[in-house]
TIDO-750973 format. One record per residue: x, y negated, z of N, C-alpha, C, O in turn; residue in three letters. Coordinates in Angstrom, 3 decimals. Last residue first. Example, Ala and Ser with C-alpha at 12.3 -4.5 7.8 and 13.67 -1.06 7.14 Angstrom:
<sites>
n_c1 / n_c2 / n_c3 / ca_c1 / ca_c2 / ca_c3 / c_c1 / c_c2 / c_c3 / o_c1 / o_c2 / o_c3 / loro
12.850 / 2.250 / 7.080 / 13.670 / 1.060 / 7.140 / 12.900 / -0.030 / 7.870 / 13.409 / -1.138 / 8.039 / SER $
13.190 / 5.690 / 7.800 / 12.300 / 4.500 / 7.800 / 13.200 / 3.300 / 7.800 / 14.236 / 3.319 / 8.465 / ALA $
</sites>
This chain:
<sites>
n_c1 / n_c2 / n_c3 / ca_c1 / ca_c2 / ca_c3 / c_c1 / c_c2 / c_c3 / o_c1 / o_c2 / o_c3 / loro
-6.897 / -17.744 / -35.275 / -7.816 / -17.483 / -33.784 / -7.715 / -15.661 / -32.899 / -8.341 / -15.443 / -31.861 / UNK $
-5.496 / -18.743 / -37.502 / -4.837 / -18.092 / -36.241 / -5.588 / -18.264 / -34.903 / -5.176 / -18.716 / -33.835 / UNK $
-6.857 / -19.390 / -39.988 / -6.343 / -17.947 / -39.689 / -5.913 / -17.627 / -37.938 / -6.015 / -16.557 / -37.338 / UNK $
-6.318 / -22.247 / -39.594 / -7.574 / -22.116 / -39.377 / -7.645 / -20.179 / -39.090 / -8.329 / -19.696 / -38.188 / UNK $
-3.733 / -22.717 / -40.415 / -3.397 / -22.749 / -38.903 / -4.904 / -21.815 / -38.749 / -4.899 / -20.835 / -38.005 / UNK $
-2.452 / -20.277 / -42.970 / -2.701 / -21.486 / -42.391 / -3.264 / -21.456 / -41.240 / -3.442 / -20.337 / -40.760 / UNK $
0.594 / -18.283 / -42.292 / -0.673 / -18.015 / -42.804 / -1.444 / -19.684 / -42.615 / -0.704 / -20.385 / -41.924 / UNK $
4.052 / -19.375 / -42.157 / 2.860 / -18.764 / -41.486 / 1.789 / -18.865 / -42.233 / 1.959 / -19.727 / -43.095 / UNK $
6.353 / -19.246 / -43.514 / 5.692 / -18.371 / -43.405 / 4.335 / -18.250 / -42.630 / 3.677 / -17.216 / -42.518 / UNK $
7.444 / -21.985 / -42.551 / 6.314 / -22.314 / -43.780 / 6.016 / -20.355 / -43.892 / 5.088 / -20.240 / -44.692 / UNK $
8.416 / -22.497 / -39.919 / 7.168 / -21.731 / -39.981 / 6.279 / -21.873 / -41.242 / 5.050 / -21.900 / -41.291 / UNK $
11.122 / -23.448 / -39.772 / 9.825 / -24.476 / -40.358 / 8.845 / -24.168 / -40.699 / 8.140 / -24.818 / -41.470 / UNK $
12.523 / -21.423 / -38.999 / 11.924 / -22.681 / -37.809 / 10.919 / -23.986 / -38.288 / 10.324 / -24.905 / -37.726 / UNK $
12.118 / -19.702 / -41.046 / 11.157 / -19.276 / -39.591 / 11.269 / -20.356 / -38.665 / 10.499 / -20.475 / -37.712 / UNK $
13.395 / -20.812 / -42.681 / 11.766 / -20.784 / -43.392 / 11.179 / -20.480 / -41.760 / 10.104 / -20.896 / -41.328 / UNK $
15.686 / -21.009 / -41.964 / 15.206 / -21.802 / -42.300 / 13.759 / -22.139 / -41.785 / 13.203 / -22.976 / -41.074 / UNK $
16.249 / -17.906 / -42.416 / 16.794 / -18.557 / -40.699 / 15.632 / -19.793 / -40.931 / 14.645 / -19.710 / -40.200 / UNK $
14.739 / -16.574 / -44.195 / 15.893 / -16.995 / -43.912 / 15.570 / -17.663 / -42.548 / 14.516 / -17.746 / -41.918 / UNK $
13.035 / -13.123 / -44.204 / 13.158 / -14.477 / -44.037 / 14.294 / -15.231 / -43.801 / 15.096 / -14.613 / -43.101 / UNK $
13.790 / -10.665 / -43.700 / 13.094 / -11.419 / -45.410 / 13.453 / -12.240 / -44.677 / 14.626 / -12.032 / -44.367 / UNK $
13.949 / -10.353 / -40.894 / 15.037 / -10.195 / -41.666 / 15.662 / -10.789 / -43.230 / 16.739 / -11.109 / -43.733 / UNK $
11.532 / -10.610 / -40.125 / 12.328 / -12.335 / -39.890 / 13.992 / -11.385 / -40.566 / 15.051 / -12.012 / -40.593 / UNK $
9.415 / -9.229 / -40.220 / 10.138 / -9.590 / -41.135 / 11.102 / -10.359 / -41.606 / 11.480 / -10.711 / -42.724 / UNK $
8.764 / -8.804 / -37.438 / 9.010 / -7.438 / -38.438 / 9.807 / -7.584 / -39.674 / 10.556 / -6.751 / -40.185 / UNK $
8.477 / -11.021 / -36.638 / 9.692 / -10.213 / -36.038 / 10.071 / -9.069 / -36.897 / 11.164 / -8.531 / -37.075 / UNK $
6.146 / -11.862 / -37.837 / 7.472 / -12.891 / -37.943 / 8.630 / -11.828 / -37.322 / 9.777 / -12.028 / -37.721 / UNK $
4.350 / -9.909 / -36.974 / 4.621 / -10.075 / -38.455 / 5.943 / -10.784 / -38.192 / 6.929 / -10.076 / -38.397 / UNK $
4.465 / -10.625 / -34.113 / 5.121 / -9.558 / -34.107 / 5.139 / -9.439 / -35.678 / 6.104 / -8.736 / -35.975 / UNK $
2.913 / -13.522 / -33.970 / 4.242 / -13.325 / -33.597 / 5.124 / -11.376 / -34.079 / 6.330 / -11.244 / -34.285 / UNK $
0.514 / -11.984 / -35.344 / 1.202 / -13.830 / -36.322 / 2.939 / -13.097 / -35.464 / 3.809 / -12.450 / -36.047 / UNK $
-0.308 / -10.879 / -33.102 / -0.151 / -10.560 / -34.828 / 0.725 / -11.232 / -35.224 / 1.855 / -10.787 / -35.426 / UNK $
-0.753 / -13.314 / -31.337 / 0.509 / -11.623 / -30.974 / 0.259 / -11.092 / -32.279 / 1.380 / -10.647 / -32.524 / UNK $
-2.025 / -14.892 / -32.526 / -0.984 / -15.080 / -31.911 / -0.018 / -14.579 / -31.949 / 1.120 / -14.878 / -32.310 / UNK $
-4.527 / -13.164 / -32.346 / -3.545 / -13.641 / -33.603 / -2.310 / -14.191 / -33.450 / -1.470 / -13.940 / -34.314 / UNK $
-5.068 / -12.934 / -29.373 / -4.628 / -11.714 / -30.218 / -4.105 / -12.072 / -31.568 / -3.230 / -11.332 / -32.016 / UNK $
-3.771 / -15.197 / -27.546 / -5.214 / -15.267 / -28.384 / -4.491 / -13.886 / -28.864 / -3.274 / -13.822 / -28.690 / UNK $
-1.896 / -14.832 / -24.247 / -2.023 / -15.094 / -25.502 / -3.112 / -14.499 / -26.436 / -3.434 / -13.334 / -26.203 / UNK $
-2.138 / -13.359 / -21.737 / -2.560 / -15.051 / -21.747 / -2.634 / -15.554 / -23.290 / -3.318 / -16.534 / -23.586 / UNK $
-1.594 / -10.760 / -22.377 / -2.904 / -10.774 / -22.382 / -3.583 / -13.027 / -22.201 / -4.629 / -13.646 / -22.394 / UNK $
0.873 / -10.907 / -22.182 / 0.715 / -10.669 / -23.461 / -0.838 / -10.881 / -23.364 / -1.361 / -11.216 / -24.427 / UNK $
2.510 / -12.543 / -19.493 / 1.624 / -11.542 / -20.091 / 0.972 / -11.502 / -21.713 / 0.629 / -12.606 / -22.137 / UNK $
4.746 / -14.434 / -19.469 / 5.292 / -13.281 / -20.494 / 4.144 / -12.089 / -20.626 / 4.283 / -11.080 / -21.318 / UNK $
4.157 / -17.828 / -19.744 / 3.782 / -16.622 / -19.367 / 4.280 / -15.397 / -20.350 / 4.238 / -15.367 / -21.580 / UNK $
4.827 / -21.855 / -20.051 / 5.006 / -20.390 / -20.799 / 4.623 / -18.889 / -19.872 / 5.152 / -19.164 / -18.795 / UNK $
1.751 / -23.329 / -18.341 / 3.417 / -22.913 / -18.309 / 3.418 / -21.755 / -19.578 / 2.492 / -21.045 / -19.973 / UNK $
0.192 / -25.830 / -20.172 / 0.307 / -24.555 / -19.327 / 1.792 / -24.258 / -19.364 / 2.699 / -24.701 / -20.067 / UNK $
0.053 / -28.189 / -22.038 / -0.763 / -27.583 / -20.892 / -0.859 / -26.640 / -19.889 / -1.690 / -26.572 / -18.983 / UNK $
0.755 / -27.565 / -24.257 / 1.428 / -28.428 / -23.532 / 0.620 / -28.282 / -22.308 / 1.456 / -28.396 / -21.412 / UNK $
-0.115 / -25.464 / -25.263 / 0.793 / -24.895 / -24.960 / 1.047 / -25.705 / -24.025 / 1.486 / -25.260 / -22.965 / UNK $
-4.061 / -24.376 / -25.138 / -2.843 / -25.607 / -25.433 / -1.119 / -25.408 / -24.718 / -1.094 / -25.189 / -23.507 / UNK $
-5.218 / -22.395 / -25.225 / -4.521 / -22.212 / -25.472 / -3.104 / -23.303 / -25.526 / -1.903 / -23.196 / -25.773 / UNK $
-8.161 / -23.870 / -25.939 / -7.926 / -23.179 / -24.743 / -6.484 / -22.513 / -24.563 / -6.491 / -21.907 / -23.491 / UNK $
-7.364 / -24.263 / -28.443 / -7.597 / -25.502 / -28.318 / -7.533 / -24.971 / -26.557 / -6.838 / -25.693 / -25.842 / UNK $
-6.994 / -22.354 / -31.080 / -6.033 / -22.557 / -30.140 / -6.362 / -23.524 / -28.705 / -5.480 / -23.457 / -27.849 / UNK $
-7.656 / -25.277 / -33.508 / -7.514 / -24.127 / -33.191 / -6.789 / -24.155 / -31.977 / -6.151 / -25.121 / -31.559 / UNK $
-9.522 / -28.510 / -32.489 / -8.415 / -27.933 / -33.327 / -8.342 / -26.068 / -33.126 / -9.259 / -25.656 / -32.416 / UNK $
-11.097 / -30.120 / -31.112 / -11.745 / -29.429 / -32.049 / -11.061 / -28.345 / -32.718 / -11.618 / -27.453 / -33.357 / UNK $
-9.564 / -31.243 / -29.446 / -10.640 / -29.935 / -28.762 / -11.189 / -29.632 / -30.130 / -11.886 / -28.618 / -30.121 / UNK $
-8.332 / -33.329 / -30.513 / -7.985 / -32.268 / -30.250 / -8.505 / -30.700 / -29.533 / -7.998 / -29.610 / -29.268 / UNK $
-9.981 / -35.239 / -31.052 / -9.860 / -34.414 / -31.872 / -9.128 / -33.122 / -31.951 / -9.129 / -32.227 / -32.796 / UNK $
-9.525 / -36.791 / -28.764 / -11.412 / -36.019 / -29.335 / -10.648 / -35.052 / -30.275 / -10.890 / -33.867 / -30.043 / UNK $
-7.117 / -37.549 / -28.724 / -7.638 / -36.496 / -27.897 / -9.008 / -36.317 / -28.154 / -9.556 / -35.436 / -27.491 / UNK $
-4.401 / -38.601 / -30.499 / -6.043 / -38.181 / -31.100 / -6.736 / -37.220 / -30.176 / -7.003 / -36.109 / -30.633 / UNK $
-2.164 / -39.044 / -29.478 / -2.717 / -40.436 / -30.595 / -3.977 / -39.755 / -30.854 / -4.751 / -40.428 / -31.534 / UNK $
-1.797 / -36.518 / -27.868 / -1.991 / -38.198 / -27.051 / -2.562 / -39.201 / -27.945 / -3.295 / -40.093 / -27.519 / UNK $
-1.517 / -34.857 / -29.858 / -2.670 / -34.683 / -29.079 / -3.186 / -36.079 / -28.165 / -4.300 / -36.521 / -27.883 / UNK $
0.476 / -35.724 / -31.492 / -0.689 / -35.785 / -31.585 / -1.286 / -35.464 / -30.819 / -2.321 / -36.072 / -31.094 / UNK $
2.370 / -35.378 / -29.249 / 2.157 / -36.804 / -30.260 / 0.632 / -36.644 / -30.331 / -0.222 / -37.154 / -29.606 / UNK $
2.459 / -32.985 / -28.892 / 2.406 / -33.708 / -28.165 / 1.604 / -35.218 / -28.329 / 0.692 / -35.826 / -27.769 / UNK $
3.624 / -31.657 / -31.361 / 1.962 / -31.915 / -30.748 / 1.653 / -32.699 / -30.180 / 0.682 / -33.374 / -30.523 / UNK $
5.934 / -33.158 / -31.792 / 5.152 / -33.193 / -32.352 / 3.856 / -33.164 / -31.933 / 3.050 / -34.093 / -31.985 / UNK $
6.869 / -31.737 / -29.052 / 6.460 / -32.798 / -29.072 / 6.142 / -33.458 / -30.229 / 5.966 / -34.646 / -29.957 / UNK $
7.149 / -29.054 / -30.231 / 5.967 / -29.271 / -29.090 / 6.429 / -30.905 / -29.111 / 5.311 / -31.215 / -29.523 / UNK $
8.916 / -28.906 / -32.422 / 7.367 / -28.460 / -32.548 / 6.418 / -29.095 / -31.892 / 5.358 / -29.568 / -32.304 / UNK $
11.341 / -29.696 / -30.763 / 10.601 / -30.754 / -31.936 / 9.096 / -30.038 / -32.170 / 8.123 / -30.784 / -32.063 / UNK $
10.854 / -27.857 / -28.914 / 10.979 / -28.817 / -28.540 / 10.208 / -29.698 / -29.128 / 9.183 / -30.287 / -28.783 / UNK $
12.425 / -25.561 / -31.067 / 10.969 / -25.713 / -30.117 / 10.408 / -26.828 / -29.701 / 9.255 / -26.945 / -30.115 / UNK $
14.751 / -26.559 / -31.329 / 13.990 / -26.460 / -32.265 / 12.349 / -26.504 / -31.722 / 11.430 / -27.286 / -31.966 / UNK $
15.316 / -26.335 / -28.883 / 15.789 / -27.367 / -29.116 / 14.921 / -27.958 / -30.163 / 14.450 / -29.094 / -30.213 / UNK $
15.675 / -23.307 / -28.407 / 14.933 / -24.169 / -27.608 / 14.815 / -25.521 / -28.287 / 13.648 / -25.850 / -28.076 / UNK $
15.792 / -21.498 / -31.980 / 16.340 / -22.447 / -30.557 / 15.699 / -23.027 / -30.010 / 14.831 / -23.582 / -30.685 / UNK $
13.939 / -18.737 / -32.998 / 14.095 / -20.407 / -33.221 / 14.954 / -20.765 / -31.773 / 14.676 / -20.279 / -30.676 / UNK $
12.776 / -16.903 / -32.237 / 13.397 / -16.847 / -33.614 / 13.835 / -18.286 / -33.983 / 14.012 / -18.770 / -35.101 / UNK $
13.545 / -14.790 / -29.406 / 12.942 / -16.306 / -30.005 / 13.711 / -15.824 / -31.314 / 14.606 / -15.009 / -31.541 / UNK $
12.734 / -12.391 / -27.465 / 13.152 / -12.066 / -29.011 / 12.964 / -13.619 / -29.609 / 12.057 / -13.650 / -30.441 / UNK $
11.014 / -11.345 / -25.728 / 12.611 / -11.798 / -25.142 / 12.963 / -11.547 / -26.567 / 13.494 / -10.472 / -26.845 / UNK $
8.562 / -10.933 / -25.847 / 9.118 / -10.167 / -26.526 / 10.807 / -10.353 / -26.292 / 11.652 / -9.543 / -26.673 / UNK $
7.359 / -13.235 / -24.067 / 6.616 / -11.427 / -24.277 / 7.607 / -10.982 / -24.642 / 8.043 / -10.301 / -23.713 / UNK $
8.703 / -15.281 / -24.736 / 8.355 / -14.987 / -23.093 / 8.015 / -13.491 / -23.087 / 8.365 / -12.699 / -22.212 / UNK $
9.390 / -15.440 / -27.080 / 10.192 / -16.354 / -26.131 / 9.891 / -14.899 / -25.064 / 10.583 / -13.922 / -24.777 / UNK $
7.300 / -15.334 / -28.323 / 8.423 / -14.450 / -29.104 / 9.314 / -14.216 / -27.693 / 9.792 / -13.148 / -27.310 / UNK $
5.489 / -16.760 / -27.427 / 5.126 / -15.013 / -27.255 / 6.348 / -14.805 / -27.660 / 6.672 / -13.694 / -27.239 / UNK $
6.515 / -19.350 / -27.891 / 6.476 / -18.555 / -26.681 / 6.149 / -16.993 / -26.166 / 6.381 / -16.343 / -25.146 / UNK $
5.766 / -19.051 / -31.009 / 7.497 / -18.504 / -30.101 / 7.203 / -18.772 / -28.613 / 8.025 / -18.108 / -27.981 / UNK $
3.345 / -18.862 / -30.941 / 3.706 / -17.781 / -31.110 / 5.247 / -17.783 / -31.085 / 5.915 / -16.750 / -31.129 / UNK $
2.523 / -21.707 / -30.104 / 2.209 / -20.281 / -29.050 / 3.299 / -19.146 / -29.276 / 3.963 / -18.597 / -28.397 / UNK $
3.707 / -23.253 / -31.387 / 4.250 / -23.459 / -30.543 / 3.660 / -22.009 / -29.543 / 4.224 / -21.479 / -28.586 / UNK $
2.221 / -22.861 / -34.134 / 3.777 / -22.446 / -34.145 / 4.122 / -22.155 / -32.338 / 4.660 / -21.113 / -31.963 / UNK $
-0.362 / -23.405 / -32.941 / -0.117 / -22.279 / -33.339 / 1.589 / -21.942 / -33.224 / 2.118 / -21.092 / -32.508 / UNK $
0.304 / -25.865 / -32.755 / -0.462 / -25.120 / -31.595 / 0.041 / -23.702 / -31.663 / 0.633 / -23.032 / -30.816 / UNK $
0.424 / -26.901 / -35.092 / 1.376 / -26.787 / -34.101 / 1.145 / -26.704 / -32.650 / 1.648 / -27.295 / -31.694 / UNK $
-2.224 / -26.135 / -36.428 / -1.018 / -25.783 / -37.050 / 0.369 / -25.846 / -35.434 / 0.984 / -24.880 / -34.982 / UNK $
-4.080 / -27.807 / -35.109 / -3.686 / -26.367 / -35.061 / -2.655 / -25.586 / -35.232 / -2.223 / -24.665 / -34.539 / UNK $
-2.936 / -30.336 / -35.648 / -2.859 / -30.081 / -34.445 / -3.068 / -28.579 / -34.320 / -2.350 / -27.986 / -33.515 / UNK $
-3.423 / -30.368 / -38.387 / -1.772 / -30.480 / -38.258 / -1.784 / -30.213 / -36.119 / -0.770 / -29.971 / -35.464 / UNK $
-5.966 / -30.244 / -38.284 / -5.335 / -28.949 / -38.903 / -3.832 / -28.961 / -38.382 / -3.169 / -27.979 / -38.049 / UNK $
-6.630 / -32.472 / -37.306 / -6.901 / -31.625 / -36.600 / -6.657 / -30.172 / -37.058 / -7.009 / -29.159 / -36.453 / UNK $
-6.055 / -34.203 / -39.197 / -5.075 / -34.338 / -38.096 / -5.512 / -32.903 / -37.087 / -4.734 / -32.425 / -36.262 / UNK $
-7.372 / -33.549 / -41.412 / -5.880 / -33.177 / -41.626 / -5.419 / -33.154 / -40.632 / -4.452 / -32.408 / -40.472 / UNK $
-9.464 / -34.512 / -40.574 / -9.811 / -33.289 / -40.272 / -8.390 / -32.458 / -40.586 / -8.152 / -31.291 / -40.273 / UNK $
-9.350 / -37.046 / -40.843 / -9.409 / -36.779 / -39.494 / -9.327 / -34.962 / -39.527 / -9.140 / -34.298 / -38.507 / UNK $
-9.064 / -37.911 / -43.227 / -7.807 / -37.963 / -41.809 / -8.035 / -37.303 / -40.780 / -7.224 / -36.972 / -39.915 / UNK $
-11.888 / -37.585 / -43.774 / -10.469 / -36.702 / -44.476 / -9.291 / -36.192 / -43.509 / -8.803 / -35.119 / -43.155 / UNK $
-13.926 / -37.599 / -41.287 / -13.342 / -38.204 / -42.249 / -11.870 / -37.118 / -42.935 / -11.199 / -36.201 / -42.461 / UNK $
-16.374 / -35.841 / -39.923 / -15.225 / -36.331 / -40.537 / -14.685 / -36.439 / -40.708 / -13.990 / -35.436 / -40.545 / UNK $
-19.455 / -35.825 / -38.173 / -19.351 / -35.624 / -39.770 / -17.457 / -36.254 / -39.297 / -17.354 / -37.062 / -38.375 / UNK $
-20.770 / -33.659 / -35.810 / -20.103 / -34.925 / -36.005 / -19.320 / -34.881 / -37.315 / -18.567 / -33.930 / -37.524 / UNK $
</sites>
């Protein structure tokens, strides 16, 4: 199925906060280590939220897509989470010292979303 520009930004911006939203629940639930406030979280996941309700074809296409956060309860097995996930989350812990407070609730450290299978 061929498309469009929009369409394939919306399905990056749905990986993308798929992704943020897994890997502080791994921070959250696996590692009892968040790098972000609940509150902060929140805005992530209902961002998705958004999108997943204004674009549901397009959301099975996105990364993560068996993984949907809004969909499941948080879990502290390490084995319910994709293995990039638990990379992506334990890089952010190793270095969330480099990092300012900032940059880790606006996850501009992360790698892009298409990386996080």
């Amino acid at each position: 199925m061929a498309h469009s520009k929009l369409d394939k930004q919306i399905v990056a911006e749905i990986s993308k906060y798929r992704t943020i939203c897994l890997i502080h629940r791994y921070l959250y639930y696996v590692k009892s280590d968040p790098l972000i406030s609940d509150q902060q979280y929140d805005v992530f996941e209902r961002k998705l939220k958004a999108l997943v309700t204004q674009h549901p074809s397009l959301a099975f296409e996105a990364e993560n897509q068996a993984f949907c956060p809004i969909n499941n309860v948080g879990s502290d097995n390490p084995e319910d989470y994709p293995r990039r996930i638990e990379q992506l989350a334990e890089s952010l812990l190793t270095h969330k010292g480099d990092y300012g407070k900032s940059t880790v609730s606006n996850m501009s450290v992360l790698p892009c979303a298409s990386s996080a299978k």
